[in-house]
C-alpha positions as CSV (number, residue, x, y, z in Angstrom):
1,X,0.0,0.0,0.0
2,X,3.1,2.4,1.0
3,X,4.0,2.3,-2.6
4,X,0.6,3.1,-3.6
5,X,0.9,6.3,-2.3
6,X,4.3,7.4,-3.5
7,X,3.4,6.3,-7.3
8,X,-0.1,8.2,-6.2
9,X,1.3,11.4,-5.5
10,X,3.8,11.3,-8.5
11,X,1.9,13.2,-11.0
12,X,1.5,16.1,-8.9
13,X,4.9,16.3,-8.6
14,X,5.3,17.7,-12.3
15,X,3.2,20.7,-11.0
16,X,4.8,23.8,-9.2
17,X,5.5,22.4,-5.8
18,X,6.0,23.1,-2.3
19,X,7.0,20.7,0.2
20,X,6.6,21.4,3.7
21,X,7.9,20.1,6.8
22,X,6.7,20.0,10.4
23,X,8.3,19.0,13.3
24,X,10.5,19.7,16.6
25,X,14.4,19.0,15.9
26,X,14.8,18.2,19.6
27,X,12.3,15.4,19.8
28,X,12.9,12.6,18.3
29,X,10.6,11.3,15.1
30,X,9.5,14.7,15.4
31,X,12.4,16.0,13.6
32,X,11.2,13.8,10.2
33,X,9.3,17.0,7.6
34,X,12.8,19.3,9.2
35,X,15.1,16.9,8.4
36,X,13.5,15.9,5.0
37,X,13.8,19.5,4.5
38,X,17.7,19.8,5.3
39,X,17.9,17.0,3.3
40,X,16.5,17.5,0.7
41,X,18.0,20.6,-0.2
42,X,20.3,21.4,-3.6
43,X,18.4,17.6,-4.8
44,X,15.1,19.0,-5.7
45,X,13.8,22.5,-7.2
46,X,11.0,22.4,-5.3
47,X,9.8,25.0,-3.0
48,X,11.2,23.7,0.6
49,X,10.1,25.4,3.6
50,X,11.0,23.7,7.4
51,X,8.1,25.5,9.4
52,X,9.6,23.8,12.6
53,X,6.4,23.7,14.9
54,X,5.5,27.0,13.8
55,X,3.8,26.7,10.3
56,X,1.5,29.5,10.3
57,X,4.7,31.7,10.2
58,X,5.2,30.8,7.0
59,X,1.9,31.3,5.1
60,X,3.3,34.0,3.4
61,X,6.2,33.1,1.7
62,X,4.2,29.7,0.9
63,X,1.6,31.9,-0.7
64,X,4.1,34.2,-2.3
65,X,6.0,30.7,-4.0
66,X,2.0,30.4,-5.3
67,X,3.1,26.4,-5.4
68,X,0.0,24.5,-7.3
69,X,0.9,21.4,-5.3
70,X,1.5,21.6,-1.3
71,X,2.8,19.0,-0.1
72,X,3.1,18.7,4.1
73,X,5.2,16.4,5.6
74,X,4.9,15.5,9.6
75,X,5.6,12.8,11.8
76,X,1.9,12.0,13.4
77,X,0.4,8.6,15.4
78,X,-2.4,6.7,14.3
79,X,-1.5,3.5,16.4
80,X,0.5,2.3,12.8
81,X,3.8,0.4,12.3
82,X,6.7,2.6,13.0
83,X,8.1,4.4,9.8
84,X,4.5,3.6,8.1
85,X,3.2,6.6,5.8
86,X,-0.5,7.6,5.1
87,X,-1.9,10.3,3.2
88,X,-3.9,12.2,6.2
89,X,-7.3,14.2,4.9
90,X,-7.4,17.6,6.1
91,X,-10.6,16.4,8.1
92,X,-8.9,13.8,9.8
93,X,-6.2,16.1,11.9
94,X,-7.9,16.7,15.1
95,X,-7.8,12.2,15.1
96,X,-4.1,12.3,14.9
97,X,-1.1,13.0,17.4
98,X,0.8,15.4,15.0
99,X,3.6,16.4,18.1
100,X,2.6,20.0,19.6
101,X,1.2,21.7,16.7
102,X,-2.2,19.8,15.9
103,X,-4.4,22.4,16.7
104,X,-2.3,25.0,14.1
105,X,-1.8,22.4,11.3
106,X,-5.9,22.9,10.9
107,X,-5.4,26.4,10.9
108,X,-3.0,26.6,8.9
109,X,-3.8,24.6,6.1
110,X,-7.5,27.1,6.4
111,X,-6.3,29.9,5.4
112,X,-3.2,28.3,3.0
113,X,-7.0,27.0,1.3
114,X,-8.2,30.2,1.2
115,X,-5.3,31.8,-0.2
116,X,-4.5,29.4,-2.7
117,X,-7.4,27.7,-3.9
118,X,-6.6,26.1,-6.8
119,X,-3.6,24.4,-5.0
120,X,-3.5,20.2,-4.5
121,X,-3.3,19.6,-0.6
122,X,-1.4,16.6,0.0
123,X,-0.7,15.7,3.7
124,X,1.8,12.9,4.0
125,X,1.9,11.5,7.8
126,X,4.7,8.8,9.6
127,X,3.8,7.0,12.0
128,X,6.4,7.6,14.6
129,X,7.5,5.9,17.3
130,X,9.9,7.9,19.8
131,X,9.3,11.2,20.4
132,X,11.0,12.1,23.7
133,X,13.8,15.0,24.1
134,X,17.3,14.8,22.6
135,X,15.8,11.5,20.9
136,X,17.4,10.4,17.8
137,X,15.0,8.6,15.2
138,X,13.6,5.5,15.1
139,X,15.0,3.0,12.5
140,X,11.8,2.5,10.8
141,X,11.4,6.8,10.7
142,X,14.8,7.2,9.1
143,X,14.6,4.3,6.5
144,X,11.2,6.6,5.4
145,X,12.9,9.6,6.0
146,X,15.6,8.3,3.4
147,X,13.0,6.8,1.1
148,X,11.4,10.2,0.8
149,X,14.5,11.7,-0.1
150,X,15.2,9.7,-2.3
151,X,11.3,9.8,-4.5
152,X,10.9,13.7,-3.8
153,X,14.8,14.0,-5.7
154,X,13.7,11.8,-8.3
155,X,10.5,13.0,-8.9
156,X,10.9,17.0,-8.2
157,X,10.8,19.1,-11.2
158,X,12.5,22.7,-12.0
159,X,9.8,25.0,-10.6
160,X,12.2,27.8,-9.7
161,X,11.6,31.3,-10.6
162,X,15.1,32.5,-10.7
């Protein structure tokens, strides 16, 4: 099924995109969308933006990228296998764990909606596993972490404006 969603998500991939990443560096799985972020960089033309826990402080420049693809990238917890990816529906968020920014991801993605209507929403969750302080990542986190790297740098297109 994992593959399912990777070779789903490939077509919007030849669209203008932004990837986003969510998380806390100091916690663990946490760190998984700012460390796809960091790594991703000079591999893809994409748009990349690490929002940290904070993504509502980076509406604008999302907006001002005006990506027609948005892609969000978090670790979250639906009781899955460790290192197991789901596309989450924007509806679903308040049902999942997604670290300490749950109740601004909903926000967030509101008025990125509103500002950007036309865009394709994709929110790509990891189940994670350990999420305590000065954590490193689970096995099963960084062998998707590295698996992400690895589609997004395949699949990303030249959508820079330079």
């Amino acid at each position: 099924m994992e593959n399912n969603i990777l070779e789903d998500i490939k077509e919007c991939l030849k669209t203008r995109t932004a990837i986003v990443g969510i998380g806390n560096m100091l916690k663990g799985d946490d760190q998984l969308g700012p460390l796809l972020i960091k790594k991703l960089q000079g591999k893809t033309r994409a748009y990349l933006f690490d929002c940290g826990e904070v993504p509502e402080n980076y509406i604008q420049p999302i907006i001002n990228a005006n990506p027609e693809t948005i892609i969000i990238v978090d670790a979250s917890d639906w009781g899955g296998e460790i290192g197991e990816i789901r596309l989450i529906k924007k509806e679903e968020i308040k049902n999942f764990s997604f670290s300490t920014h749950n109740a601004s991801l909903g926000l967030f993605l509101d008025y990125l909606q509103s500002e950007l209507p036309l865009a394709n929403f994709i929110i790509i969750g990891v189940q994670a596993g350990k999420r305590g302080l000065m954590k490193a990542l689970s096995p099963g986190v960084e062998a998707k972490l590295n698996e992400l790297v690895d589609f997004f740098a395949a699949y990303g297109e030249d959508f820079s404006l330079k």
